[in-house]
N, C-alpha and C positions, 0 to 999 in steps of 0.2 A: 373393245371393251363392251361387256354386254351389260344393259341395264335392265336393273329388275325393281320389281315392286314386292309387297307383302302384305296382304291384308288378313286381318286379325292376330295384329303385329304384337298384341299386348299379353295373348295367353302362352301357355309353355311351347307348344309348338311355334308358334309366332318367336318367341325368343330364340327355340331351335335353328331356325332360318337365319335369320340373323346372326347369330355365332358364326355359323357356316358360310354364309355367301359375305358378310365384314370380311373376312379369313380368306376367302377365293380371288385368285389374282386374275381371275379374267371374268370378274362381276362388280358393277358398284350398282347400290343400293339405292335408289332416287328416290323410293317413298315409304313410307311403312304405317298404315290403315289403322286407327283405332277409333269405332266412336262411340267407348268411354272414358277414351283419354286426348282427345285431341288438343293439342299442345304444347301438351308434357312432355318432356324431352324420354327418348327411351331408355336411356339407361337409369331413369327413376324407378322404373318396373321391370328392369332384365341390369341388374346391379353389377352383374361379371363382365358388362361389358362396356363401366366405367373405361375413360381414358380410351374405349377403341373408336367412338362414332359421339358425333355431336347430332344427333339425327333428332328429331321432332315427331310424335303422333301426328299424323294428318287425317282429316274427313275424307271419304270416297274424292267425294266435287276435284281434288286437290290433284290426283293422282294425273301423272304428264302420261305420254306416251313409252309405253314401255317394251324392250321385247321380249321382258318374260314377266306375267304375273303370278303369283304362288297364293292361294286361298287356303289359309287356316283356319275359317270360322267355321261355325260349330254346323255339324250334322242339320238338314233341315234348312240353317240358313242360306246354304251356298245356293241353292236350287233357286233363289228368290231373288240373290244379287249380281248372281250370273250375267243376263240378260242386259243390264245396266253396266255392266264392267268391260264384258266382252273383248269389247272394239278397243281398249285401253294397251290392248297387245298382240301379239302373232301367237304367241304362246303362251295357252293356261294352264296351272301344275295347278291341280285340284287336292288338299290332303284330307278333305269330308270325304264322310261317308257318301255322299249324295249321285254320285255317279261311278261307282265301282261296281254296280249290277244291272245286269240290263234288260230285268225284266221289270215293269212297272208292277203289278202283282205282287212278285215277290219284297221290291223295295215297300211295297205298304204294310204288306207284314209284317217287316222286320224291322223297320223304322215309325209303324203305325200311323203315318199320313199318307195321303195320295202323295206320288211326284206330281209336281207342277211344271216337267219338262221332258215329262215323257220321250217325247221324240228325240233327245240327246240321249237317253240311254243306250248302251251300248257303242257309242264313238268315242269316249274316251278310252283313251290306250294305258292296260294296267302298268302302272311303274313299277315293272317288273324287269330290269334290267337282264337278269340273270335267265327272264323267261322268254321277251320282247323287244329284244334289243334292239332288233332289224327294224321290226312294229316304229319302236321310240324313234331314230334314226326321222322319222318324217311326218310325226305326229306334233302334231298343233293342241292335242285337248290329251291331256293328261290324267288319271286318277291313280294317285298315289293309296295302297293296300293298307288297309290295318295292320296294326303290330304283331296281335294272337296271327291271323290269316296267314303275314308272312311268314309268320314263325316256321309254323304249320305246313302251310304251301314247298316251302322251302326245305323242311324235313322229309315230306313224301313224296316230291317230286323224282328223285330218283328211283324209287321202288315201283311209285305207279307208272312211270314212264317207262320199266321192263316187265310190267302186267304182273306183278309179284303182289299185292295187297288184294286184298278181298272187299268188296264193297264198302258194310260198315265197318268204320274205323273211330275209336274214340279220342276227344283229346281233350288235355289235361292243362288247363294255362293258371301258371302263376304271373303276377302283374302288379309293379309297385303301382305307389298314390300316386304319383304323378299320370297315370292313363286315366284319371278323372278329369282332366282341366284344372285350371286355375281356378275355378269359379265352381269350384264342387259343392255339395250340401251339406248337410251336418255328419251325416254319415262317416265325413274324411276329417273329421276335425281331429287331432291329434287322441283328445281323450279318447275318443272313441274308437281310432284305428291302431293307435298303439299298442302293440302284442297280442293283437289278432289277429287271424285268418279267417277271413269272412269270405263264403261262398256267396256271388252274386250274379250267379249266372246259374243254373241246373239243364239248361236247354232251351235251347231257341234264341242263340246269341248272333250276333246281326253278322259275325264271322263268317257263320255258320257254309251259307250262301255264297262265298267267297270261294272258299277252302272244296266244297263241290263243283263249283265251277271249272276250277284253275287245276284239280287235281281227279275230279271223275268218279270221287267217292261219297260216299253216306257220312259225316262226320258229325256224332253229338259233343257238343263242345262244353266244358263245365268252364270255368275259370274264378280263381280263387284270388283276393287281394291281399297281398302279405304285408310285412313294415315296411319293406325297403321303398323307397323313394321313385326307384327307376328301374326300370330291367322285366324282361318277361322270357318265360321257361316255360316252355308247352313240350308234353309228354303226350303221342300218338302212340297210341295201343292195336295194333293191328295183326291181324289173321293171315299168313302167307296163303297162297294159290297155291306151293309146291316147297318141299324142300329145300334150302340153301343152307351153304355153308359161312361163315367169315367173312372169309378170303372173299368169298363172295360179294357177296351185300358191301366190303370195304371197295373193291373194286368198284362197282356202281357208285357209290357218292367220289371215289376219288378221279373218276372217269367225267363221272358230270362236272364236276366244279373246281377240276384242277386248274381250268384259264382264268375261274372268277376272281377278280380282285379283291371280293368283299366275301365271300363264304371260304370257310374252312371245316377242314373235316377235322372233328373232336371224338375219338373213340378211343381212347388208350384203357392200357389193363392196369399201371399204375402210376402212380405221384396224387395231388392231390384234388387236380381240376381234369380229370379223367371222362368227364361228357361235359356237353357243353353247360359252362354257368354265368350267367348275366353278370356275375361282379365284377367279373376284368374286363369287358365288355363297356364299361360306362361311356359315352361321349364318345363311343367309337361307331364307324360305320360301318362292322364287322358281325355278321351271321356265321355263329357257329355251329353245325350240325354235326350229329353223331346217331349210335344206334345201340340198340343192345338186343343180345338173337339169346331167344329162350334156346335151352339146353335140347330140347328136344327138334328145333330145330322150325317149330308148326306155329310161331309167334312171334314178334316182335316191336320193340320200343323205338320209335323213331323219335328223337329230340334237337329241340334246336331251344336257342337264347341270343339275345340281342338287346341293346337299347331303342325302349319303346318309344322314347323323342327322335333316336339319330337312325339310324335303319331300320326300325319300326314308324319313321314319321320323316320329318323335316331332311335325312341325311339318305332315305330314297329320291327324294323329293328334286335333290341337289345333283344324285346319279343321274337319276332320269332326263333332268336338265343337261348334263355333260354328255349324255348323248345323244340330246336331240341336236343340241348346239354345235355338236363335231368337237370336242373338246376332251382332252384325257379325262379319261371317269375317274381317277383318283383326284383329281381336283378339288382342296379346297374340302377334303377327305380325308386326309393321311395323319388325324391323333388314332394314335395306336390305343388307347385304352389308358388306363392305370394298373399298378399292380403293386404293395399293397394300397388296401382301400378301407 
């Protein structure tokens, strides 16, 4: 049985973790980090998980020895608590931003402070299962990918990996409320996000960085906030190198990701969910990719949708754990989604 910890146990992704490794038959749970709620039991602030865990908020100080810690607090902070935590495990699964780039330069632009650990950049191994599996297999430092990046990464990966996409590539993310945190501004407050679509990203999104790294291209990234709750749908608009057919470009996504557990190919001509859409997707740890080839043959939509708490966050986070730990990666993974919703 392997034990794990979770700190910043009290916002949505900290709940995410929890759902998933409660649920995992070869993980128990020994502590779970909150300090603004140290005490309070946790299912006072993650309510769906009445009746599964009588578990408490605890202080850092508290945390025993673990061999897997999971870090959910927010962008900026992990880089700070790092250092102090460490030694608490063999295994740190990172889901901040704070070590997913490895160039310090870049991390300051995109996140607008200096890093304050430089020299870790770049040793974390991206929780990319589907990318680094071999990498995960022996890696001790982890950094779990943004939700928009995986989307993204995960839709062009098979194009740029047969040298078919052209440099700049754009893309298009929609993204419910819950990709703010729990502790978002006024901005999310119902009045104000209800039956909007609010553009809050035009360029220069901290993705951005990710999605060139891990894929080789130029990508300007908009991302838009819809009503819905959960879920993110990113549309990559990209320039072929040469002509292809279908048959084609189906081949390549059904070539790369036929052994994946968690991606499926979504491209059909009809019914009603015909490219991929986040609403069956909810609570599941399923990336659905798909395409669509302009007529003329010199263009194409690459699309993908997932949930941005479970394989956009916390439900990589859990893969990436079952593979370093030698363990079935469907583990403690297998809600299929809903359908209807």
């Amino acid at each position: 049985m392997i034990t794990a910890g979770v700190v910043g146990g009290s916002g949505y992704l900290g709940g995410e973790l929890l759902r998933l490794l409660l649920g995992h038959p070869e993980v128990r749970v020994a502590a779970v980090v909150s300090t603004r709620l140290p005490g309070r039991r946790v299912d006072s602030t993650h309510p769906n998980l009445r009746g599964v865990t009588d578990l408490t908020f605890c202080r850092e100080e508290a945390l025993p020895e673990l061999d897997v810690l999971l870090l959910a607090a927010p962008h900026r902070e992990t880089m700070r608590i790092l250092p102090r935590l460490a030694e608490r495990a063999k295994v740190v699964i990172d889901l901040s931003g704070d070590f997913r780039l490895a160039d310090p330069a870049v991390y300051e632009r995109y996140y607008g402070v200096p890093h304050e650990l430089p020299d870790l950049l770049g040793g974390f191994v991206p929780g990319y299962p589907e990318l680094f599996r071999d990498a995960l297999r022996a890696a001790d430092r982890i950094s779990v990918p943004g939700c928009m990046a995986s989307a993204a990464v995960l839709a062009l990966t098979p194009l740029t990996e047969a040298g078919l996409v052209e440099p700049d590539v754009e893309v298009d993310a929609r993204t419910g409320s819950s990709g703010s945190g729990a502790t978002a501004g006024p901005q999310n407050l119902h009045a104000e996000r209800s039956g909007a679509m609010r553009i809050f990203a035009t360029g220069g999104h901290r993705h951005e960085p990710e999605i060139a790294a891990l894929c080789g291209v130029r990508p300007r990234l908009t991302a838009t906030g819809v009503e819905a709750v959960r879920g993110v749908q990113v549309i990559c608009r990209t320039a072929l190198t040469r002509d292809v057919t279908e048959a084609e470009v189906r081949a390549l996504y059904q070539n790369r990701y036929d052994r994946e557990p968690f991606v499926r190919v979504v491209a059909h001509r009809r019914g009603l969910y015909r490219l991929p859409e986040p609403k069956i997707l909810l609570g599941s740890n399923f990336c659905d990719v798909g395409f669509a080839l302009d007529r003329d043959g010199g263009r194409l939509l690459a699309v993908a949708a997932l949930d941005n708490l479970v394989k956009g966050g916390a439900g990589a986070a859990v893969q990436s754990m079952n593979v370093r730990m030698g363990l079935p990666e469907r583990s403690g993974l297998g809600f299929p989604g809903l359908h209807p919703l």
